[in-house]
C-alpha positions, 0 to 999 in steps of 0.5 A: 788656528785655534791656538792663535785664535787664544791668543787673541782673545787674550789680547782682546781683553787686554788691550780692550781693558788698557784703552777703556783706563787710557780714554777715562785718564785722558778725560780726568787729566782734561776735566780736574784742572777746569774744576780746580782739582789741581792733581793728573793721574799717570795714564799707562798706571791708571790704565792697567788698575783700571784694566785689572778691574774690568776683567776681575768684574767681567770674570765674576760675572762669567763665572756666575753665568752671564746672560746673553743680551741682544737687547742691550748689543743693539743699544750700544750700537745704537749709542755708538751711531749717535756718537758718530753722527754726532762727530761726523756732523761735527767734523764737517762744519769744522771743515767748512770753517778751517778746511781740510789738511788732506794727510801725505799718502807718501808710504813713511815707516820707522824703526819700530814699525819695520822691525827685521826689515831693513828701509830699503826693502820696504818699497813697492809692493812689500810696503804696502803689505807692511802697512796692511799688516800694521791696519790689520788690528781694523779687523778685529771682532771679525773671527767672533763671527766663526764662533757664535755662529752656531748661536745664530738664529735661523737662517744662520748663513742669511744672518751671518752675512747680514752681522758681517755687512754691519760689522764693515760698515761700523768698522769702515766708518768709525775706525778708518774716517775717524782716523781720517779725520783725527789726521786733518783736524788735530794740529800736528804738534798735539797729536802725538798728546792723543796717540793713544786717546784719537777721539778725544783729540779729534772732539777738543779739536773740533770748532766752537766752545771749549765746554762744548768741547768737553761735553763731546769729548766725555761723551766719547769717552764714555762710549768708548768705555762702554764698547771696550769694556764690553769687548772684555767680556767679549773675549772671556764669554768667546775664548770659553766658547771656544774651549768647550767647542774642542771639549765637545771634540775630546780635546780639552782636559777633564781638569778643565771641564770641571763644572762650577758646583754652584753656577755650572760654569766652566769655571776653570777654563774661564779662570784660564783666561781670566789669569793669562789676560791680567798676566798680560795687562801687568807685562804690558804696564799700559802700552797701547802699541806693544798690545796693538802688535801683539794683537795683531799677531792673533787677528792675522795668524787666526786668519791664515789658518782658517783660510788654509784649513777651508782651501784643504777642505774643499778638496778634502771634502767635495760634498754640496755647500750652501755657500762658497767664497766667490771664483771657481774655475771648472776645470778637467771635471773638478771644480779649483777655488781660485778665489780662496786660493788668492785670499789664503795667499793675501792673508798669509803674506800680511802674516808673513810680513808680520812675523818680520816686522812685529818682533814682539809680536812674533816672539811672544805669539809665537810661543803663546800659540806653541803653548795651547797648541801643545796643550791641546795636543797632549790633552787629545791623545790622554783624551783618546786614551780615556775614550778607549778605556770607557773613563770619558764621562761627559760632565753635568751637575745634577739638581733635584726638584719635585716640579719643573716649575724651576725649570720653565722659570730659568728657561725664557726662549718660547719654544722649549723642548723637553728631553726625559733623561733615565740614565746620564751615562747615556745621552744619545738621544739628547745628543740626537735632538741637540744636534737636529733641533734648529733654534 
């Protein structure tokens, strides 16, 4: 689970780097010939050196120890609903004006979008699997859930319920009516200008002035860059938490685990990521869609595996949970998790069906997954070697002060707690107050 987690995090830096150049090529190539600059740039080029910069900035940042910001997490969501409303207001008087060409629900695929299937097994029941699998990149950010929830403020569950609530309905309205929409409003014979820039192509295609035009389609632009380049750091502060999760566990390499002498980062775990994302934005030279599908592989198989390893943890582990996924069945004195079971058989048909439809996908996530995961294998049982030998030594960087003046300046959460440290080597009692202290 953890290894198609990696991946896609990977990915989500990736393709969140090469859409943000994507949507500002578009806007260049729309704006310079009305301001008589006679010159285009080509998007896909564009988009991987401006790809390759958001990740090299995010990654000096991460390395240096960026800081968590709820505040400007709300602002941005913020600026996304204005934008929203915005275009959805917008899009409704279009309709009153010109109407509405309600899109085909006829199931169409390609050759590209059925890989291995041959068209006439892609009817009935498995189309609509293909099809969900093919939507499945909706559900992205959704698995960030699993990993910060231990950063949650209490109550965790309360809270996690409530982000999930707000992730679906930002998901369901700017991802699926937008696209909605982008299907009705733009003219078939220019829509495929904007397959990789739907957007943009839904704000020039609105009614009303053509500057009007161009100031919606800048500022959606704008706030497209801001949220994907977002999603970079995103990617890079999620797969570092998720590696010092499995170095709390043993797991990762004390190469790894070495601490930036400077910053007390995790530097080399962050460098890790960092190198795989700018490998991936080169490989794919711009293609949106190739991302897409691979993407898509680390959403679904991250997914099956999460699913699959909580179905065998209920029976593995009966003891009293503060919440279950809903449909359980008494039965014979032993409780069956009937409706877990349904969403890990659903998730892993759609994960199925991608393996045999996405074959870029499957072939490159596939032995990305087969990589970390053989790393984290082999790095465990060293690991485990070394805890046997007394040699694990958890890592730390040491500072000298003569007051704790510096402390209390770097440390801003009001409720502090002061743990007095006599031996290093020896950190039970923090590990204890670490473990009960709810914060």
């Amino acid at each position: 689970s953890v290894s198609a987690l990696m991946f896609d995090y990977v990915l989500t830096g990736a393709i969140s780097s090469v859409a943000a150049g994507q949507y500002l090529a578009g806007l260049m190539n729309s704006a310079l010939p009305r301001l008589h600059v006679h010159w285009t740039v080509e998007p896909r080029a564009f988009s991987v050196i401006f790809a390759l910069a958001v990740v090299a900035y995010f990654w000096r940042q991460n390395i240096r120890g960026i800081e968590e910001s709820s505040d400007k997490a709300i602002k941005i969501m913020t600026l996304v609903a204005v934008m929203g409303v915005v275009t959805f207001a917008w899009a409704a008087y279009t309709i009153s004006i010109r109407g509405f060409r309600w899109p085909s629900l006829d199931l169409r695929f390609t050759p590209e979008s059925l890989g291995w299937l041959s068209a006439g097994s892609a009817v009935g029941k498995l189309g609509l699997l293909v099809a969900l699998g093919h939507a499945f990149l909706g559900m992205s950010g959704l698995e960030t859930l699993a990993q910060v929830y231990r950063e949650m403020e209490a109550p965790k569950l309360k809270n996690l319920k409530r982000a999930a609530v707000v992730i679906f309905f930002f998901a369901l309205l700017l991802t699926g009516v937008v696209s909605f929409l982008a299907v009705g409003l733009i003219p078939d014979e220019i829509r495929g200008g904007y397959s990789d820039n739907l957007l943009a192509g839904l704000a020039m295609s609105l009614a009303g002035p053509h500057y009007l035009q161009l100031l919606l389609q800048a500022f959606v632009v704008l706030v497209g860059v801001v949220i994907l380049s977002g999603a970079v750091n995103t990617s890079i502060l999620g797969s570092n938490g998720v590696l010092n999760r499995l170095a709390e566990d043993g797991i990762m390499p004390d190469f790894l685990r070495h601490l930036h002498p400077r910053f007390g980062t995790t530097h080399r775990m962050i460098n890790l990521v960092v190198i795989l994302q700018a490998v991936t934005i080169v490989l794919c030279r711009g293609d949106i869609y190739l991302l897409g599908e691979a993407y898509a592989f680390g959403v679904i198989w991250s997914f099956v595996f999460n699913a699959g390893a909580t179905l065998m943890l209920r029976f593995k582990d009966r003891s009293k949970r503060e919440w279950k996924v809903p449909g359980n069945l008494m039965l014979g004195g032993r409780e069956w998790p009937l409706g877990l079971a349904a969403l890990f058989i659903l998730l892993l048909s759609v994960g199925i069906i991608n393996l045999m439809t996405k074959r870029v996908a499957t072939v490159s996530g596939l032995a990305f997954t087969a990589f970390f995961f053989t790393l984290f294998v082999i790095s465990e049982r060293l690991n485990r070697r070394a805890h046997a030998k007394g040699e694990h030594r958890e890592k730390f960087n040491l500072r000298s002060a003569d007051n704790l003046s510096m402390v209390r300046e770097e440390i801003e959460r009001p409720q502090r707690v002061l743990v007095a440290v006599r031996d290093p080597t020896n950190l039970y009692h923090l590990n204890r107050i670490l473990e009960s202290h709810d914060s």
